[in-house]
ZADO-1210 file (C-alpha; in nm, 4 decimals, padded with zeros to 6 digits):
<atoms>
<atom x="-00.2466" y="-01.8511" z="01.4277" code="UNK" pos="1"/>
<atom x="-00.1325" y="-02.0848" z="01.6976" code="UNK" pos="2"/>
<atom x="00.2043" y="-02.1054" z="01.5593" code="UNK" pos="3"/>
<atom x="00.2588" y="-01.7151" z="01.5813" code="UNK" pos="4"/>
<atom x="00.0822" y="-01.7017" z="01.9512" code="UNK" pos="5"/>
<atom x="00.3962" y="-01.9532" z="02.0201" code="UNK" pos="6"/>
<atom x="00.7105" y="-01.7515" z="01.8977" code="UNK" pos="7"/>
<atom x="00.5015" y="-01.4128" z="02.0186" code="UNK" pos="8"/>
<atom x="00.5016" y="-01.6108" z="02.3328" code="UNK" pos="9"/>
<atom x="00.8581" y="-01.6515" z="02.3263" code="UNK" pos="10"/>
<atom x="01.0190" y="-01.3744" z="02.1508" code="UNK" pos="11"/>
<atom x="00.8177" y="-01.1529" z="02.4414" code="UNK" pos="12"/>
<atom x="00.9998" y="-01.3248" z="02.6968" code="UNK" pos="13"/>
<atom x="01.2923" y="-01.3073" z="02.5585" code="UNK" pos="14"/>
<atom x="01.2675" y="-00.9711" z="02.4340" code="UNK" pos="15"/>
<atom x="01.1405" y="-00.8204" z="02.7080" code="UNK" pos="16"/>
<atom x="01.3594" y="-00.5366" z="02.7089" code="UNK" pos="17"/>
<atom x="01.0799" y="-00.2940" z="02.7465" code="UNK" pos="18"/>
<atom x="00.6979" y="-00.2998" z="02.9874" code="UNK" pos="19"/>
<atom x="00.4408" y="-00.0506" z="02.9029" code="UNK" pos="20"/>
<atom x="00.5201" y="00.3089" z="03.0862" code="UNK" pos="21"/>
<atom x="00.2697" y="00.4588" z="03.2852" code="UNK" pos="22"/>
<atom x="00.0012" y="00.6354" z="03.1476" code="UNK" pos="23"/>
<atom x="00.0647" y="00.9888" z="03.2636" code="UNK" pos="24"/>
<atom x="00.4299" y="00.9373" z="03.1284" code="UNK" pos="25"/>
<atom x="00.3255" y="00.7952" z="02.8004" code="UNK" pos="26"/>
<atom x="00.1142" y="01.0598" z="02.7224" code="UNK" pos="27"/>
<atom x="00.3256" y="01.3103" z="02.8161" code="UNK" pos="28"/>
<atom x="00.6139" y="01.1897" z="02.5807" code="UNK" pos="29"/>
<atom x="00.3660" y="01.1377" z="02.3454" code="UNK" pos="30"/>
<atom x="00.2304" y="01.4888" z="02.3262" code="UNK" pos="31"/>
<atom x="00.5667" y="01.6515" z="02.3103" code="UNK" pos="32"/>
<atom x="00.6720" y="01.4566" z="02.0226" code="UNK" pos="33"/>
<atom x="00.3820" y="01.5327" z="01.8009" code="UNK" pos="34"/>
<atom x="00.3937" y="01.9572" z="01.8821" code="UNK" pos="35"/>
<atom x="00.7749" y="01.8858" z="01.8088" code="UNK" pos="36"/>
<atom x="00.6832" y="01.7435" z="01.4411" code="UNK" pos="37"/>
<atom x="00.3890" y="01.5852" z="01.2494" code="UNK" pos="38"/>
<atom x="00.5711" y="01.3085" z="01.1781" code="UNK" pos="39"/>
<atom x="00.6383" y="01.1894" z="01.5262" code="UNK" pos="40"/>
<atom x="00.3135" y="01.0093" z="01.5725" code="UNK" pos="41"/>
<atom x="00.3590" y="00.7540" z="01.8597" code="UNK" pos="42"/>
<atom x="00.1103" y="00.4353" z="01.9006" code="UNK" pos="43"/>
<atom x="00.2669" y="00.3242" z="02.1812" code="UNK" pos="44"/>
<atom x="00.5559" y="00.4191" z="02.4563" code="UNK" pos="45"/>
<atom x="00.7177" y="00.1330" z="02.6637" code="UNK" pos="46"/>
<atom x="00.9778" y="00.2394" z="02.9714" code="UNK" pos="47"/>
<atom x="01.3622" y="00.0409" z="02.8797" code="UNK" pos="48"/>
<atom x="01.5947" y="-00.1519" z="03.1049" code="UNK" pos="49"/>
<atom x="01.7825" y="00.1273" z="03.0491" code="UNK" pos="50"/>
<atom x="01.7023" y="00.3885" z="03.3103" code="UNK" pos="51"/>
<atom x="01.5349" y="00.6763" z="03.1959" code="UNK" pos="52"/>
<atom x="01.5000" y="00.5821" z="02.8399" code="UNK" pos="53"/>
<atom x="01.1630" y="00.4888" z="02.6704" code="UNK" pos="54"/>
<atom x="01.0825" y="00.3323" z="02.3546" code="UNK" pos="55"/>
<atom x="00.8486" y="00.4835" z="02.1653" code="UNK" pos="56"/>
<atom x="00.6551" y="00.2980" z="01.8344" code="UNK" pos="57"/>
<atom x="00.5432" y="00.5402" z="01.5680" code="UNK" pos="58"/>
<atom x="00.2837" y="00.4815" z="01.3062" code="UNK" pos="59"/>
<atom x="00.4120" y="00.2984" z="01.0563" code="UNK" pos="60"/>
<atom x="00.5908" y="00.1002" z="01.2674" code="UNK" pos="61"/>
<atom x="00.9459" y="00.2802" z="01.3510" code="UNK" pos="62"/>
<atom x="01.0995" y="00.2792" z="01.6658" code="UNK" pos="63"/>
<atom x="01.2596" y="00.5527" z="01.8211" code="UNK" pos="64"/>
<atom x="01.4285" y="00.6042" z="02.2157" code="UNK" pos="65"/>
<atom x="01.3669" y="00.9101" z="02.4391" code="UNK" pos="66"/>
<atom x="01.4320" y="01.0863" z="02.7700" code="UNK" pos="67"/>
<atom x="01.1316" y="01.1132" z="02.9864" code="UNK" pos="68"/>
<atom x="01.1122" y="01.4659" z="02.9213" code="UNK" pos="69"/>
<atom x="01.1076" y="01.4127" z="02.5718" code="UNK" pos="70"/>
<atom x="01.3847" y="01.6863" z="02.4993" code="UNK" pos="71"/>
<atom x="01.5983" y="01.4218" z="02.3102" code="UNK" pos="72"/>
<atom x="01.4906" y="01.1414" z="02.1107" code="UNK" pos="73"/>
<atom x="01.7488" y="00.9161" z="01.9338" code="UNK" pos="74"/>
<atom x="01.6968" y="00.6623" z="01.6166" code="UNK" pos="75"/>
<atom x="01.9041" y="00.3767" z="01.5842" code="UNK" pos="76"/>
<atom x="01.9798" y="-00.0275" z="01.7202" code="UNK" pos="77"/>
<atom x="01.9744" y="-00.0828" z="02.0881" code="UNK" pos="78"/>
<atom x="02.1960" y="-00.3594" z="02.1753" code="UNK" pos="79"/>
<atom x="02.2501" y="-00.5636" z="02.5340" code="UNK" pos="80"/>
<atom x="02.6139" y="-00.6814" z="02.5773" code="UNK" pos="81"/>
<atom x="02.6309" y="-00.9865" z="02.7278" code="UNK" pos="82"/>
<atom x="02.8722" y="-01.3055" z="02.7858" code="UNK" pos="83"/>
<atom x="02.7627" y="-01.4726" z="02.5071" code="UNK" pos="84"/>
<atom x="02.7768" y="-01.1719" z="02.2694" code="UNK" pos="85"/>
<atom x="02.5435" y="-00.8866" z="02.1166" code="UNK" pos="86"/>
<atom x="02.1613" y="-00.9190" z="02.1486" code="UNK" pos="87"/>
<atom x="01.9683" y="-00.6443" z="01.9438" code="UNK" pos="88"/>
<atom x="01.7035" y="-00.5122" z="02.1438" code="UNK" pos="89"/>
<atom x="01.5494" y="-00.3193" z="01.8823" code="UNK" pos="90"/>
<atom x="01.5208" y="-00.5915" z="01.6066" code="UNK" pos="91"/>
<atom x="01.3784" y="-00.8159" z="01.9119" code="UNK" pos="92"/>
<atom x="01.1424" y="-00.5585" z="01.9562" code="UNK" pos="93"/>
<atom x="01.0555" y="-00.5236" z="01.6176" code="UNK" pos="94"/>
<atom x="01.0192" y="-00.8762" z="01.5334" code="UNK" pos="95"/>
<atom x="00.7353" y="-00.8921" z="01.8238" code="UNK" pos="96"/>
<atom x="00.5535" y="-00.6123" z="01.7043" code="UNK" pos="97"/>
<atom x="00.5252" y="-00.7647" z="01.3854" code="UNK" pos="98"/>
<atom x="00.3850" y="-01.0733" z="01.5209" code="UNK" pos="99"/>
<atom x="00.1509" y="-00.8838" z="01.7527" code="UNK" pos="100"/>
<atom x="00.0435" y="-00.6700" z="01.4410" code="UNK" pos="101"/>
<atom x="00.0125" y="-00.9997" z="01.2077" code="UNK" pos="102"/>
<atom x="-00.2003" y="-01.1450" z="01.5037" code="UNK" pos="103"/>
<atom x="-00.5129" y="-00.8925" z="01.3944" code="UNK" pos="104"/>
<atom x="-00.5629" y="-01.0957" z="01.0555" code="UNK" pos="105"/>
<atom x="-00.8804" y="-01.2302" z="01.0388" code="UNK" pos="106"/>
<atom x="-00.8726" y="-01.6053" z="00.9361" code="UNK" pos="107"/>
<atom x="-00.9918" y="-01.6463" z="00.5634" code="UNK" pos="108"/>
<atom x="-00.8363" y="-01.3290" z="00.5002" code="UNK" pos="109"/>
<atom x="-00.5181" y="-01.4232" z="00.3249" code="UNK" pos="110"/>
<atom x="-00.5008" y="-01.5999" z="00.0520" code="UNK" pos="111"/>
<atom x="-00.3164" y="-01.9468" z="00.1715" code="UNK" pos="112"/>
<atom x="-00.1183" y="-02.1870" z="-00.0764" code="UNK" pos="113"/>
<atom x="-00.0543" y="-02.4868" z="00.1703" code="UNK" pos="114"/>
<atom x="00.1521" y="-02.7685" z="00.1554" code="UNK" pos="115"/>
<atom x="-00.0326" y="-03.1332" z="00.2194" code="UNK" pos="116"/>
<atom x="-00.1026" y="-03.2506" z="00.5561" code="UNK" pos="117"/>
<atom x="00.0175" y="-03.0035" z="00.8572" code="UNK" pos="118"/>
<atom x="00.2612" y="-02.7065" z="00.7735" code="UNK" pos="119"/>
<atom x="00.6406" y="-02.6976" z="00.9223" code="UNK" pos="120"/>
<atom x="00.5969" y="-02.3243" z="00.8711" code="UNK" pos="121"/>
<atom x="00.3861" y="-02.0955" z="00.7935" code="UNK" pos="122"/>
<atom x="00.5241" y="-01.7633" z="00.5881" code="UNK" pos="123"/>
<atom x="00.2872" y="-01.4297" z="00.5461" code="UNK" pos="124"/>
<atom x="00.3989" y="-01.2581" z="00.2352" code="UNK" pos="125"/>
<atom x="00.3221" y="-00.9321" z="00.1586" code="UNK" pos="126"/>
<atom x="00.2657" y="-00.8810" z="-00.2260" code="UNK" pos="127"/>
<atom x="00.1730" y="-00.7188" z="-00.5351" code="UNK" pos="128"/>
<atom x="00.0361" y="-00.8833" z="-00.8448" code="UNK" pos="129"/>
<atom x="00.2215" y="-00.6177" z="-01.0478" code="UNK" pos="130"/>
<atom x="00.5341" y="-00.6516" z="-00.9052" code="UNK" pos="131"/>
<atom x="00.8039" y="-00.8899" z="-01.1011" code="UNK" pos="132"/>
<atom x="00.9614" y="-01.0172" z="-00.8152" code="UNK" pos="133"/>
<atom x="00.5958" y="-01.1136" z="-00.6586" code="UNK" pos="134"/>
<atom x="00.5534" y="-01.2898" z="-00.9744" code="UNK" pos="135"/>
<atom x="00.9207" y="-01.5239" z="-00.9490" code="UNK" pos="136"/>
<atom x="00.8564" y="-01.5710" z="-00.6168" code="UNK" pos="137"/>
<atom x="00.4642" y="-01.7109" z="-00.6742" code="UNK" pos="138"/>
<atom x="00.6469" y="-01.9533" z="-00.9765" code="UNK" pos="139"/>
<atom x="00.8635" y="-02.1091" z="-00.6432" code="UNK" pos="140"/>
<atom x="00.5327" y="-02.1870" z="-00.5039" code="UNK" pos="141"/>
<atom x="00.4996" y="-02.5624" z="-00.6003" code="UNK" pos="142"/>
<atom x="00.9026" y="-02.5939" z="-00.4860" code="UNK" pos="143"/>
<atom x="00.8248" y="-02.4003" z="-00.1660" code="UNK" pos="144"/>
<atom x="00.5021" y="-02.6137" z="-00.0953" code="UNK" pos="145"/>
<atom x="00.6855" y="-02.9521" z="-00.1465" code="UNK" pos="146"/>
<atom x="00.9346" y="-02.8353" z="00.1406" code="UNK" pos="147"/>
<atom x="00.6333" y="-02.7944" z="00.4078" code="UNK" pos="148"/>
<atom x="00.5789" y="-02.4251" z="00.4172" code="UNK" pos="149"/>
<atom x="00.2627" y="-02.2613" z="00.3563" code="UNK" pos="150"/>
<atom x="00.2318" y="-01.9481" z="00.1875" code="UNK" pos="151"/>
<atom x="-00.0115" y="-01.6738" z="00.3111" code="UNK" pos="152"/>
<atom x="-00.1007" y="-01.4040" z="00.1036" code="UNK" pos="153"/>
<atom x="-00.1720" y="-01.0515" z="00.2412" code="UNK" pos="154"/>
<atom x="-00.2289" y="-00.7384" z="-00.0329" code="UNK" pos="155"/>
<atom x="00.0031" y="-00.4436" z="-00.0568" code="UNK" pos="156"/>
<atom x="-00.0903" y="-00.2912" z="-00.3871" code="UNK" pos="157"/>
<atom x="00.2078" y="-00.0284" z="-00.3974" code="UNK" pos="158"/>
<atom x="00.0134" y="00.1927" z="-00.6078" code="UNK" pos="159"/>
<atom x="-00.2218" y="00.2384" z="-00.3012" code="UNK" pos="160"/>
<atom x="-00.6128" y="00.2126" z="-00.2303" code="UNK" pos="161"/>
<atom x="-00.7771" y="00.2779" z="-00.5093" code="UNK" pos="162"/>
<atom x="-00.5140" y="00.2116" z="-00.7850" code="UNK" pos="163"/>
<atom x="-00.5639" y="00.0478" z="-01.1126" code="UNK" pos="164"/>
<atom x="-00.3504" y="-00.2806" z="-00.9278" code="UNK" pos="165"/>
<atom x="-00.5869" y="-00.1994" z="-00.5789" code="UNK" pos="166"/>
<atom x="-00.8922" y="-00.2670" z="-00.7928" code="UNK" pos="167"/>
<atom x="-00.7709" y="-00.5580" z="-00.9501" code="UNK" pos="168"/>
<atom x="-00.6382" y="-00.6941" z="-00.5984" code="UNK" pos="169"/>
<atom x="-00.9993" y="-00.6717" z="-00.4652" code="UNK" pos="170"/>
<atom x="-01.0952" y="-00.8123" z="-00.7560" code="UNK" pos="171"/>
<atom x="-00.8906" y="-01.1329" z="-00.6958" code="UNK" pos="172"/>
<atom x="-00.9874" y="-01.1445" z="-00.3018" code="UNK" pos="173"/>
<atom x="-01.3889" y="-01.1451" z="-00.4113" code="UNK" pos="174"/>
<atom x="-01.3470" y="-01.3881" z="-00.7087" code="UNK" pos="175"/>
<atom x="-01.4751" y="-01.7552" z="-00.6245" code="UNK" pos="176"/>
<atom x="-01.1627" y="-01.9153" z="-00.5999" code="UNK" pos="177"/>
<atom x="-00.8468" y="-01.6915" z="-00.4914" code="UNK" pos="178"/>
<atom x="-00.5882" y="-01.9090" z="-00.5789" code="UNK" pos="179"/>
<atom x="-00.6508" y="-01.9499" z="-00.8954" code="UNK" pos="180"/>
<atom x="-00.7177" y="-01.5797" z="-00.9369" code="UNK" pos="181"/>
<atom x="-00.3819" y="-01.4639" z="-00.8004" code="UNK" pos="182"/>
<atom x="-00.2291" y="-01.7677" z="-01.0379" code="UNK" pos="183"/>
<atom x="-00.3603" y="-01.6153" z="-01.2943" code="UNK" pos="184"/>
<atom x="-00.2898" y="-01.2499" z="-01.2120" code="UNK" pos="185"/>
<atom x="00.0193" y="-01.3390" z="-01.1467" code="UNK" pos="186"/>
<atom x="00.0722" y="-01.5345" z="-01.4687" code="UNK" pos="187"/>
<atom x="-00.0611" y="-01.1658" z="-01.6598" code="UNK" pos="188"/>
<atom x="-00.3676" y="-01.3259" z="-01.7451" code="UNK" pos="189"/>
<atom x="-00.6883" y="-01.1022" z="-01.7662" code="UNK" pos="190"/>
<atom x="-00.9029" y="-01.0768" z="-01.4440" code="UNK" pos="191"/>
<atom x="-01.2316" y="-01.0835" z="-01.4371" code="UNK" pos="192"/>
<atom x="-01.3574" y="-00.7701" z="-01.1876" code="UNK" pos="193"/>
<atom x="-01.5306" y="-00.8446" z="-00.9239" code="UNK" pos="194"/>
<atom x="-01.6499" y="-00.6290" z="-00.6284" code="UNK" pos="195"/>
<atom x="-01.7062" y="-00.7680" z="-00.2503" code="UNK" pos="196"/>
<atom x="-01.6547" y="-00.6802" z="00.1316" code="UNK" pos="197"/>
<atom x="-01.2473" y="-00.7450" z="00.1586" code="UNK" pos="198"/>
<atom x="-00.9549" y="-00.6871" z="00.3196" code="UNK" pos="199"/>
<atom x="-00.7086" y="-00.5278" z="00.0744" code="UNK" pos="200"/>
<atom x="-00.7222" y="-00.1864" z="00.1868" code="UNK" pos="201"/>
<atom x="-00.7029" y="-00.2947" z="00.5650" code="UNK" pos="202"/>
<atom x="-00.4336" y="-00.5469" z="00.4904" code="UNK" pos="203"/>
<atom x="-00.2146" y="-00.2477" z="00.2731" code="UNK" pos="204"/>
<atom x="-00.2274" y="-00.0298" z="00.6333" code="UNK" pos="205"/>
<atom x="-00.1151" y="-00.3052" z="00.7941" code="UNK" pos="206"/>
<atom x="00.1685" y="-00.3385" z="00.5509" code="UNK" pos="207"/>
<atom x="00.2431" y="-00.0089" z="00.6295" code="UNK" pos="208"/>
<atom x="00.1885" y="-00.0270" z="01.0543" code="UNK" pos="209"/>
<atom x="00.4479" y="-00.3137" z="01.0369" code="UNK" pos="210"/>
<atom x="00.7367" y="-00.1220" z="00.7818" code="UNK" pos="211"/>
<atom x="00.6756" y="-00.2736" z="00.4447" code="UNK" pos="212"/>
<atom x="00.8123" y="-00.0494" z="00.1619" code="UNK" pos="213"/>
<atom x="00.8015" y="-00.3320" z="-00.1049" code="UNK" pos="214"/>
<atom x="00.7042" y="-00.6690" z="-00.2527" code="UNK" pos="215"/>
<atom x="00.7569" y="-00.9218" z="-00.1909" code="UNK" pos="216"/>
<atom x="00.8077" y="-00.8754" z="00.2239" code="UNK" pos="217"/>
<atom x="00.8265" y="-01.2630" z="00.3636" code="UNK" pos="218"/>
<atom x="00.7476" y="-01.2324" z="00.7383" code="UNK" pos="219"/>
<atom x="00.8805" y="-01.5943" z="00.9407" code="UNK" pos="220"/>
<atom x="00.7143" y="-01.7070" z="01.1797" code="UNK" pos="221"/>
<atom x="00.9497" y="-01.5597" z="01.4570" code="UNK" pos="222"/>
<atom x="00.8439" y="-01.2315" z="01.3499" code="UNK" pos="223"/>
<atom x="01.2136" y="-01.1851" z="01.1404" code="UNK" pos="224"/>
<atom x="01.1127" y="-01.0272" z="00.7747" code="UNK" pos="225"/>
<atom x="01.2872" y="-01.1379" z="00.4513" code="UNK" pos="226"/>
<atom x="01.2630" y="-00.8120" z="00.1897" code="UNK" pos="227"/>
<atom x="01.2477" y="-00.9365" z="-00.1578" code="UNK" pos="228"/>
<atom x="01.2509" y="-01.2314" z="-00.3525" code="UNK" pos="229"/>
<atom x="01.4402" y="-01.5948" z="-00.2326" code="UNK" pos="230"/>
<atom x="01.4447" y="-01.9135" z="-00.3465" code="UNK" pos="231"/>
<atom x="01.2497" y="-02.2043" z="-00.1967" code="UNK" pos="232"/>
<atom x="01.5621" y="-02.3306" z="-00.1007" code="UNK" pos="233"/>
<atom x="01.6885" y="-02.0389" z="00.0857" code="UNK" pos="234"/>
<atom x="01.3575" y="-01.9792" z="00.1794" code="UNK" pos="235"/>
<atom x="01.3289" y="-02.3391" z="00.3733" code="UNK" pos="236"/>
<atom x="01.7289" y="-02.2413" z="00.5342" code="UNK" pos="237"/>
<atom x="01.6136" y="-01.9616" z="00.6717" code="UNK" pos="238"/>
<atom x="01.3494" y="-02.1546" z="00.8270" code="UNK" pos="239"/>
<atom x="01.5867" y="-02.3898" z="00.9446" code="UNK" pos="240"/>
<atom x="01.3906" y="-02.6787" z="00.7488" code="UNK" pos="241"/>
<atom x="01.7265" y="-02.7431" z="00.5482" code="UNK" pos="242"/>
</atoms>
């Protein structure tokens, strides 16, 4: 965890496009946006460096810009123009939510494959034993391993709780040992059931707070997410480790 406390460190002072708004503001946006539609479900409303203009988080993790009336809401990429070029705001944003979101893991909870002696990086990957591309990517494991990074395993069974692959996922978390488990899952070898206290159904919300909509979903270390399968290689470049 220390090394995502660091770049959530940094990223929120570079970032820091937006501060918490007060709370009689806050709610007030927040109100009008859910009698306006279901859907718009904020979880948190920050004020902008752009006067008048608040960003506003909704469950499952989009983000969304509004007057302080709340009569207008826009969807889109902020950017800040500056003499070195484009900075997107939004992404910035995004990639510190993540972090902060990824920071509520309980250690032991993901399933780590780790490199030996001390990581250069540390990757959380969302994933689903069912999914092919989950399955390539855990084969890259021994080639991703050799390069320094660790892999940590968090469930998203896309089927949702209480799927055949949900079942099977919790089956994995409880066995004795994990790693071989999800090897072996992974490999389309029978799993033994098992039933324990876990954290697949927690860890599949969370996948869904933070955005994911598939497997594999690589999330870096500065909070920047990698949808899909990659190589070790490319996986290590965009890591800067190559």
């Amino acid at each position: 965890m220390k090394m995502i406390s660091g770049f959530l460190a940094l990223y929120s002072l570079i970032f820091s496009m937006a501060s918490w708004a007060d709370t009689t503001t806050s709610q007030a946006i927040s109100d009008k946006l859910r009698s306006a539609n279901e859907k718009l479900n904020p979880i948190s409303v920050k004020s902008t460096k752009v006067s008048g203009i608040f960003e506003v988080t909704l469950t499952g993790g989009k983000l969304i810009y509004t007057n302080e009336n709340a009569d207008f809401f826009l969807t889109g990429e902020l950017y800040k123009i500056q003499p070195s070029g484009l900075t997107n705001l939004t992404e910035g944003a995004r990639k510190v939510q993540r972090l902060t979101m990824l920071e509520t893991v309980n250690v032991g909870d993901s399933i780590d494959f780790s490199p030996q002696g001390t990581p250069k990086a540390s990757v959380f990957v969302f994933t689903d034993i069912s999914c092919p591309y989950c399955r390539k990517l855990h084969r890259e494991i021994p080639k991703i391993n050799a390069l320094g990074i660790e892999i940590r395993y968090l469930a998203y069974p896309r089927a949702g709780v209480n799927s055949t692959v949900y079942r099977d996922m919790v089956s994995i978390w409880c066995s004795d040992d994990p790693k071989q488990a999800m090897t072996d899952a992974k490999g389309d070898n029978r799993i033994t059931q098992n039933n324990c206290k876990n954290p697949v159904a927690e860890q599949y919300r969370l996948g869904g707070n933070i955005g994911i909509t598939g497997t594999p979903s690589l999330i870096l270390p500065d909070g920047s997410i990698i949808p899909g399968y990659v190589t070790a290689e490319k996986l290590a470049n965009a890591l800067g480790l190559l």
